[in-house]
C-alpha positions as CSV (number, residue, x, y, z in Angstrom):
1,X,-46.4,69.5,-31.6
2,X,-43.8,72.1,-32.1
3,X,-40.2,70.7,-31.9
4,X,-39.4,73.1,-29.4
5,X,-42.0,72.1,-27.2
6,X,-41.2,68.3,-27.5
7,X,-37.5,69.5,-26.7
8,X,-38.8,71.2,-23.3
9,X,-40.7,68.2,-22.4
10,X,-38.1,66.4,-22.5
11,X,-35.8,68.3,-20.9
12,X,-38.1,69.1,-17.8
13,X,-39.2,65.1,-18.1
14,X,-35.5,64.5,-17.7
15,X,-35.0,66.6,-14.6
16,X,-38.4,65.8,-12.9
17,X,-37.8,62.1,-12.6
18,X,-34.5,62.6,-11.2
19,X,-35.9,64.0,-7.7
20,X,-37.7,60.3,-8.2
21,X,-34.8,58.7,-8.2
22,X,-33.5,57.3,-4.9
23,X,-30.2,59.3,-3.7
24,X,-27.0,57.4,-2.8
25,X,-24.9,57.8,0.3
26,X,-21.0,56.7,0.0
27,X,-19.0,56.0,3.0
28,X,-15.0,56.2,3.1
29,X,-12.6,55.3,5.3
30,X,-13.9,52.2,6.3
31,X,-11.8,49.6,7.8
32,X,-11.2,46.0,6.1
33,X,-12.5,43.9,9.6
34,X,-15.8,46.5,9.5
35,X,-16.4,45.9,5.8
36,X,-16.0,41.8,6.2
37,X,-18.1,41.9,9.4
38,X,-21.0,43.8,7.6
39,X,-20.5,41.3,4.6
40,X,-20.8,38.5,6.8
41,X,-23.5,39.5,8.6
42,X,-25.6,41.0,5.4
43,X,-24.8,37.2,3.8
44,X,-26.3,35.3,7.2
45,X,-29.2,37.1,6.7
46,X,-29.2,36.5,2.7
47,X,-29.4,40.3,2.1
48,X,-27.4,42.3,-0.2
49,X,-24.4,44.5,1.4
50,X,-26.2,47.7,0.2
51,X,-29.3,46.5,1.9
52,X,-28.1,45.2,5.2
53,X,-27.0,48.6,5.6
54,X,-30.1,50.5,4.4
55,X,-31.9,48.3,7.0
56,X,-29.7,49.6,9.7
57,X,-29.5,52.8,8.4
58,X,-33.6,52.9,8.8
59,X,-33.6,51.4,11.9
60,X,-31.2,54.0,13.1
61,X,-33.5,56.9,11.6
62,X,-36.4,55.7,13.0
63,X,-35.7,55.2,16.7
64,X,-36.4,58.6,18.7
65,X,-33.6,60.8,18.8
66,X,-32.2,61.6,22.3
67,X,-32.0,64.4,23.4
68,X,-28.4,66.1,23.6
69,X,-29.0,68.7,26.8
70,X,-30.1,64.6,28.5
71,X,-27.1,63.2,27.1
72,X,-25.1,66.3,28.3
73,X,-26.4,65.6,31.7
74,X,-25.8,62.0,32.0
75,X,-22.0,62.3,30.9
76,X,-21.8,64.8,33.7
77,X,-23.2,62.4,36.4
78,X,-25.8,64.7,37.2
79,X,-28.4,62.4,36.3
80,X,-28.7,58.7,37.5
81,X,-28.1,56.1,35.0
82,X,-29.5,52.8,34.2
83,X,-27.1,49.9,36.2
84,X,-24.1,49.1,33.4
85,X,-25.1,46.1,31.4
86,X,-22.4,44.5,32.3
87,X,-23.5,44.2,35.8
88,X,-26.4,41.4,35.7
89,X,-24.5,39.2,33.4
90,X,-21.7,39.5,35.6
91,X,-24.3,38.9,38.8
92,X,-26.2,36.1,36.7
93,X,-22.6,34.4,35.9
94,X,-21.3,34.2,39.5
95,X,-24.8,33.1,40.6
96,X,-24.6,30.3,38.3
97,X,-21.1,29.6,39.5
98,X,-22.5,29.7,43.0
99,X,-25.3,27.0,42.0
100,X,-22.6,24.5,40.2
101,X,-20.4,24.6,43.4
102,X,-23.5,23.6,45.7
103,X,-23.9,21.0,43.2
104,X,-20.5,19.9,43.4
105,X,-20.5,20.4,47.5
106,X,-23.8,18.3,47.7
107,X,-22.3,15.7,45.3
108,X,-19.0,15.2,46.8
109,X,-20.8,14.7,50.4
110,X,-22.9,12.0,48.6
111,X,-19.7,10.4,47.7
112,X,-18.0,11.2,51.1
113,X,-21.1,9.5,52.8
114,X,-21.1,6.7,50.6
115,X,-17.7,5.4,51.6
């Protein structure tokens, strides 16, 4: 083989395996209770930092885009929205309130009856 030929070989070797290679994404700015909140949750599910956040980085990638003229809409209240989640676990908290003080109501009459 001619010298030069190995040379090119190597040099398009080089630069072919490079689109290979798996590209990197840095993010900056990032506040320190952010950083120690990914950190802690990438270590309660025993992954690396770097891929606790490819994982939500793919998730986030892979859910269907909405759409932004629906989006649009919805901030303008033209369109009707889902009931706030906050809602039925406010609803589901005072109806369990509302149970415990029957319980408490049924039990104190026991005790009132009792006497």
């Amino acid at each position: 083989m001619h010298p030069a030929d190995s040379a090119g070989l190597h040099h398009y070797c080089r630069y072919a395996s490079l689109e290979a290679v798996a590209k990197s994404i840095q993010v900056r700015n990032v506040s320190a209770d952010l950083h120690a909140e990914l950190v802690r949750r990438s270590k309660l599910y025993g992954k690396s930092l770097t891929a606790y956040v490819q994982g939500i980085l793919e998730r986030e990638v892979t859910a269907p885009p909405s759409s932004p003229g629906v989006d649009r809409t919805m901030r303008r209240g033209l369109m009707p929205r889902e009931r706030p989640r906050p809602v039925p676990i406010r609803e589901e908290r005072d109806e369990v309130a509302r149970k415990w003080e029957r319980l408490w109501r049924t039990a104190e009459t026991r005790r009132a009856v009792a006497r």
